[in-house]
N, C-alpha and C positions, 0 to 999 in steps of 0.2 A: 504494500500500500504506500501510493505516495504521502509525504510529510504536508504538509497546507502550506509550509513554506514554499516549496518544492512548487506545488499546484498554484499559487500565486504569480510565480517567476515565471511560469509557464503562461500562465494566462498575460499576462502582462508582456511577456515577448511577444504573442500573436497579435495583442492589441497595436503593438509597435511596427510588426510587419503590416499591419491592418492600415494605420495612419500613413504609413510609407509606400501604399500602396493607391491612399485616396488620393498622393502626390501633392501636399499642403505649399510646396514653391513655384506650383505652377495657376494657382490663387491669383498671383500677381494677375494674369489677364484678366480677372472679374472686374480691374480698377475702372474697366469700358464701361459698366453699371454707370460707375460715378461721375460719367462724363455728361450727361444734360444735368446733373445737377449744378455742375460747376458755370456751363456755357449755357445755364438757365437763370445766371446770376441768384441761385436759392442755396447758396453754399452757405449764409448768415441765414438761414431759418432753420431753427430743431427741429421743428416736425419734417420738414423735406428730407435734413440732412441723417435725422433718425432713419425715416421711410427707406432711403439710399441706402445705408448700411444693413437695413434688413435686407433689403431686398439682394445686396452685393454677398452675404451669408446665404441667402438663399443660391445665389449662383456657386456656391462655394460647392454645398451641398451638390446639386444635381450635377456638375460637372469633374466632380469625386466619381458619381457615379459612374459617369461615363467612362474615364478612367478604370474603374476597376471592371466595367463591360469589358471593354477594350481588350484587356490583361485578361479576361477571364476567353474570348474568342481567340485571341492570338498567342495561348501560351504556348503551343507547340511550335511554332513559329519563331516566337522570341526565343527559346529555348537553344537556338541554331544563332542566336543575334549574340556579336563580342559581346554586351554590354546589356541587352536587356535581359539577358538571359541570369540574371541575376536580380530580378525586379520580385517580389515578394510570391507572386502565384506563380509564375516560371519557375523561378526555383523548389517549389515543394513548400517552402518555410511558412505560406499563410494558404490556410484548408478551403479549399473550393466552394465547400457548404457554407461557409462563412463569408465566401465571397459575395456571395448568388443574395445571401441575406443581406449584408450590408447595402448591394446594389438595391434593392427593392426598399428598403427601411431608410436610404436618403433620398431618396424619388418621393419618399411619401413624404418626409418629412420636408421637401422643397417647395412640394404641391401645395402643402400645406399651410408655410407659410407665402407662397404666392396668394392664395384664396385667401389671409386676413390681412397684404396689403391692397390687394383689389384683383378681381378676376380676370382681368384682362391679364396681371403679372402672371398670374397661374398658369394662363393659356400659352402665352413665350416661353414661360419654363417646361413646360410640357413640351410643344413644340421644340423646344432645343435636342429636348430627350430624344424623340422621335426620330429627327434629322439622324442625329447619331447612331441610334440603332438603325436607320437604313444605310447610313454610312459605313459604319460596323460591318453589315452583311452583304452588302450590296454594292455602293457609291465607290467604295473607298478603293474597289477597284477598275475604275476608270478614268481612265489619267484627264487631269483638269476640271473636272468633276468632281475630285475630291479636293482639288483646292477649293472649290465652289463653295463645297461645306461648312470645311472650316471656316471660310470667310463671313458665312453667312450665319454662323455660330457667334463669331463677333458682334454682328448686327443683332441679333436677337439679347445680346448682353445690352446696347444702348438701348434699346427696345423699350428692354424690363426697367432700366432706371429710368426712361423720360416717364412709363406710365406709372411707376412707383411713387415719381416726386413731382408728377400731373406737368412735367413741361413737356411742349412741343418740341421734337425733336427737330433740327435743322436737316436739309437736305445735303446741307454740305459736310455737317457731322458724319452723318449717315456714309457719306462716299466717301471720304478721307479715312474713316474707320473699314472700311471693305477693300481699299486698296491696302493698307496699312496692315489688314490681318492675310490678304495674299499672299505679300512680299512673305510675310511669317512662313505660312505654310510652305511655300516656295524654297522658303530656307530650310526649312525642315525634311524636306523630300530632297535637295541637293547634300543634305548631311547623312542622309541615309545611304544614297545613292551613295555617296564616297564611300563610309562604310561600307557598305554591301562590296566595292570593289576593290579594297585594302584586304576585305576577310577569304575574298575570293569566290566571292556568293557571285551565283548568274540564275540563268532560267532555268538548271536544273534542279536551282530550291536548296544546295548544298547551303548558302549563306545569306538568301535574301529572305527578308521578315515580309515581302510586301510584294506581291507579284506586277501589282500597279508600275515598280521602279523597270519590269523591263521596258515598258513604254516612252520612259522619260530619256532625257540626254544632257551632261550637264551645261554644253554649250549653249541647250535649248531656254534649260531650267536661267543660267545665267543672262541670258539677252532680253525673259525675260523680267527676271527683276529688273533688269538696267532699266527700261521702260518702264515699269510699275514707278521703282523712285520717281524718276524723272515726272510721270503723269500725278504721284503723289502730292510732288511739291509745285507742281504746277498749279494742282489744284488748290491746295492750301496759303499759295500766294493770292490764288483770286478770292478766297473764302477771305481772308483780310485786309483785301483792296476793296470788297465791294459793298456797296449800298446799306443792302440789307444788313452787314453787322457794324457798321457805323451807326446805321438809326438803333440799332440793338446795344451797344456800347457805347457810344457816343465820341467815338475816338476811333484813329487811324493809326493808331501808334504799332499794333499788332501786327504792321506787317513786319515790324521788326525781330518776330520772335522766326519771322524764315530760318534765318542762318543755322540755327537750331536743330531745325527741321532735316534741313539740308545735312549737318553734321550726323544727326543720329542717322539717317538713311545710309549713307557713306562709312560709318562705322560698323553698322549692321553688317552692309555687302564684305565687309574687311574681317568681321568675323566670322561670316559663311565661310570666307574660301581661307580658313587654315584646314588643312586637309589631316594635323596631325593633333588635333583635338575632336576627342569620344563624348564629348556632351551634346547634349541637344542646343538648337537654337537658343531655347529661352532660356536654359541655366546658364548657357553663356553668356546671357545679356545679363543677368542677374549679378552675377562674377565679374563683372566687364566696369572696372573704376571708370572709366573712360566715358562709357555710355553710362553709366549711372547719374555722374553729374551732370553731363550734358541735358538728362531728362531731369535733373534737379532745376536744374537752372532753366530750362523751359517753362515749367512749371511755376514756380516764383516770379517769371517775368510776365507769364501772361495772367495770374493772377490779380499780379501789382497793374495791369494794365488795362483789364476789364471790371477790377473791383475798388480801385483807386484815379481811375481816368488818369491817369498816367498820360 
């Protein structure tokens, strides 16, 4: 008979492979939530900026889930992967049944509190789930298509926070966020694609996690980001040159946060193509002093600029 010391340790391991497996550092993209609240000027109201953070817990929640879908469809797969093959259900370390339960037990509990911020939230959170499971089973093997997803996964995160914190979303929010989450996935499928051809994976499945990469190329994947940036900041120089967010901020000062713009795109592409770094896109941006401040300093400039008329 085990000792309850014993039976503690144990439990507390799996809840640890469990939490490592909802992947709590990859949260950071929920911050999309928080973006009509900010360029809804309701960042100085509690109840808005409360509603935000539920509702941004909420996306924490359901996109855990998906995560552990994900891991629970792909472990045999990952298991052939340098590096995921070590991710908590791949390796054996967190029990299946445990999986399958947590997936369903934060689906409810996201539904749930989408329905006590307003039903409409409930219906983007739902629908996010959905996409993904058809992504998951389906999507995610058809190349550009499943960029499509992801992108459109972002969208549905602004989605949830303009109708959590009742602002109208911009249409220019809306598009700089869906170019912004391509370039992502784009980056994402070019790091795998390396991987896959350092481990010496091809179409006979000896190494690739992703049958979608034999479709891709990375001259392909490369020319286009170069163009996504480029249409990115194209577009976000006209988002604060024009009209509409002058009569909305009352100020022209914002097209100065471009340079910004510009630098984190160009850092991004500089850390896609090291070909001898095993992280993902976004823990390398996470990792990345370089892009961190640059999005700090974004940040505080255009705050200072749309909430102090700067």
């Amino acid at each position: 008979m085990e000792a309850p010391s014993e039976t503690r340790a144990g439990a507390l391991t799996v809840i640890r492979h469990l939490l490592k497996a909802m992947r709590p550092v990859q949260w950071v993209k929920n911050v999309f939530v928080l973006a009509p609240l900010v360029f809804g000027l309701e960042l100085g109201s509690p109840v808005s900026f409360g509603r935000a953070l539920v509702a941004f817990a909420a996306f924490c929640f359901v996109s855990s889930a998906v995560y552990l879908l994900n891991d629970l469809m792909d472990r045999e797969q990952d298991r052939r992967h340098p590096t995921k093959r070590h991710r908590p259900i791949a390796s054996g370390a967190l029990p299946l049944e445990l999986a399958k339960l947590a997936v369903g037990g934060l689906v409810l509990l996201s539904l749930g509190i989408g329905v006590a911020l307003d039903w409409r939230v409930a219906s983007v959170l739902g629908s996010y789930f959905l996409l993904n499971v058809a992504y998951t089973t389906v999507l995610k093997h058809v190349a550009f298509v499943d960029i499509t997803c992801i992108a459109l996964g972002f969208l549905f995160r602004v989605l949830a926070g303009g109708l959590a914190t009742r602002v109208d979303v911009s249409i220019w929010l809306l598009a700089c966020t869906f170019m912004l989450a391509s370039l992502l996935a784009l980056g994402k499928r070019r790091h795998e694609l390396i991987a896959v051809g350092k481990s010496g994976g091809g179409k006979d499945g000896s190494g690739s996690t992703r049958a979608v990469l034999d479709r891709y190329r990375v001259e392909h994947i490369d020319l286009a980001m170069r163009v996504l940036a480029l249409v990115t900041v194209a577009s976000y120089t006209l988002y604060t040159l024009s009209d509409s967010t002058w009569q909305h901020f009352h100020t022209r000062s914002l097209v100065w946060s471009v340079p910004f713009v510009v630098f984190g795109l160009f850092r991004f592409n500089h850390l896609m193509g090291r070909h001898d770094d095993a992280q993902s896109p976004t823990d390398t941006m996470v990792r990345d002093p370089a892009f961190l401040v640059n999005v700090g300093l974004w940040g505080a400039f255009v705050m200072t600029v749309i909430y102090f008329g700067w």
